[in-house]
C-alpha positions, 0 to 999 in steps of 0.5 A: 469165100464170098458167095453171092446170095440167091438174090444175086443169082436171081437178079443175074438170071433175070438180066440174061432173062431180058437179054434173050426176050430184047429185039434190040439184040441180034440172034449171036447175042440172045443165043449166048445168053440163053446158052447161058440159061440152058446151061444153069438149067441143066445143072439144077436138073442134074443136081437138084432133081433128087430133092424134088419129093422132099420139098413136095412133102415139105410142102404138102406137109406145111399144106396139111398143118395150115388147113 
């Protein structure tokens, strides 16, 4: 299966980013992309929510061996 890499992802979320701030684009067009964006949030709050405290003491852990 050919996956994109989160560079791609990114790029993409970035694009609809753009798309929803642009005045060029009418309120139909902002809120399909935002539709777009909330969407995507929602998933990683749904899924990823649960690794929050894991990476938070990754961090503080990678935080303490650095000082």
């Amino acid at each position: 299966m050919n996956r994109p890499d989160e560079n791609k992802i990114i790029n993409t979320l970035r694009s609809w980013v753009i798309e929803v701030e642009s005045m060029r684009n009418d309120g139909w067009t902002k809120y399909h992309y935002l539709d777009k964006l909330m969407k995507v949030k929602e998933y990683v709050d749904e899924h990823l929510g649960k690794y929050e405290s894991v990476q938070k003491e990754r961090f503080s852990s990678d935080q303490s061996r650095s000082g």
